[in-house]
C-alpha positions as CSV (number, residue, x, y, z in Angstrom):
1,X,-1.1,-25.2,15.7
2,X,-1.4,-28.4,14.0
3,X,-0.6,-32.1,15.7
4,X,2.0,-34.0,14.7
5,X,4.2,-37.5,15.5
6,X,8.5,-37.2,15.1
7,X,9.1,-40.9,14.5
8,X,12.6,-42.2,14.4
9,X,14.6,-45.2,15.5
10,X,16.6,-44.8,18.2
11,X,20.1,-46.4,19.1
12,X,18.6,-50.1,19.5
13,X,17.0,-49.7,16.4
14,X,13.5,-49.2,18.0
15,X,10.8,-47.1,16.9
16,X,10.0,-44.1,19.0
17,X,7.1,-42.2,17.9
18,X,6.7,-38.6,19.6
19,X,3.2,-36.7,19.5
20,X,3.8,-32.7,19.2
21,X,2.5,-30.0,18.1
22,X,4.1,-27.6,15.6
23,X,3.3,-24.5,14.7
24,X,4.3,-21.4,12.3
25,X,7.0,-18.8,14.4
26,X,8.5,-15.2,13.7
27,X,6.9,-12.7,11.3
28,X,10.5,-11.4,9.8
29,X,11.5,-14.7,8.7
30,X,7.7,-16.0,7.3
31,X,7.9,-12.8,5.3
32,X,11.7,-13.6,4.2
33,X,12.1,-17.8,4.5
34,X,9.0,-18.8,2.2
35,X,10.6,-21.9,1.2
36,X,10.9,-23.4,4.5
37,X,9.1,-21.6,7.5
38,X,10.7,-21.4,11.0
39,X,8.5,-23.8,13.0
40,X,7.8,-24.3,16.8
41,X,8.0,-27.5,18.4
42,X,5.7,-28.4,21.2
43,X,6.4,-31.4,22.8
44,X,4.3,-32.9,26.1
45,X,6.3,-32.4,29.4
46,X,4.7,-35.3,31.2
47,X,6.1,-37.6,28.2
48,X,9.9,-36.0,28.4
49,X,9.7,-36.4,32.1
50,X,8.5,-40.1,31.7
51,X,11.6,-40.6,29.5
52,X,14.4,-38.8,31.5
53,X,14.6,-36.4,28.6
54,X,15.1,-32.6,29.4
55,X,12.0,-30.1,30.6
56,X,12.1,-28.4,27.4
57,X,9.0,-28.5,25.4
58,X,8.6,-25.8,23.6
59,X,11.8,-25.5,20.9
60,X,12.2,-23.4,18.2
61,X,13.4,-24.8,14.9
62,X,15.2,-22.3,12.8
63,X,15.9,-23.6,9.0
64,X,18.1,-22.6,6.2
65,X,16.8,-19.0,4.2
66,X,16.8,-18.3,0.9
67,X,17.2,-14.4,-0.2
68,X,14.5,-13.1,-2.3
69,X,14.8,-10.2,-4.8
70,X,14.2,-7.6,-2.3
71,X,17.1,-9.0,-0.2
72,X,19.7,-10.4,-2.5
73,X,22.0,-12.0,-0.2
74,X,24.1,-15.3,0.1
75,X,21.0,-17.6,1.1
76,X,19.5,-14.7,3.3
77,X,22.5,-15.2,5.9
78,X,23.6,-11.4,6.7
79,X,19.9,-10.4,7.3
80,X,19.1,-13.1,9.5
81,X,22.4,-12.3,11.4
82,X,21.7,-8.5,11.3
83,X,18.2,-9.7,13.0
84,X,20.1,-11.2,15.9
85,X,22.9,-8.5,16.3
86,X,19.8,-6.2,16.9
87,X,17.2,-8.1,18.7
C-alpha cells in the first residue's frame, strides 16, 4: 500500500486535494493487464463523512487490458468477461 493525494478542481474551480491510499488488486488481471494494473482506492471515512460524500472507502478501479500473446484477444475483453460470468 502506498499513500497518495487525488487532486482536482471541483465545480467552483477550487482545488480539492484527497489523501488515499492505493494499492495493487486481483492476481488474474496483474498476471494479464501489465500495462496498467487494477488498483484499490482507499479513501479516509472520517474525511467523506466530513464532506457529505458517500461511506465508501475502499473502491476498486478496474482499467482497460491489453491481450498478450498467450491470450490474443480484442484488448483482453472476452477473458476479463469470461472472469466475471464465472466468478
Amino acid at each position: 500500500m502506498r499513500a497518495a493525494t487525488l487532486s482536482f478542481l471541483d465545480k467552483q474551480g477550487n482545488r480539492q486535494e484527497w489523501p488515499l491510499d492505493i494499492s495493487l488488486r486481483g492476481k488474474f488481471r496483474r498476471m494479464h493487464c501489465k500495462d496498467m494494473p487494477p488498483l484499490r482506492l482507499d479513501f479516509s471515512k472520517k474525511d467523506l463523512e466530513e464532506a457529505g460524500l458517500a461511506q465508501f472507502d475502499d473502491l476498486k478501479l478496474v482499467n482497460y487490458c491489453m491481450g498478450d500473446d498467450r491470450h490474443p484477444t480484442a484488448g483482453g475483453t472476452c477473458e476479463l468477461f469470461r472472469w466475471f460470468f464465472i466468478s
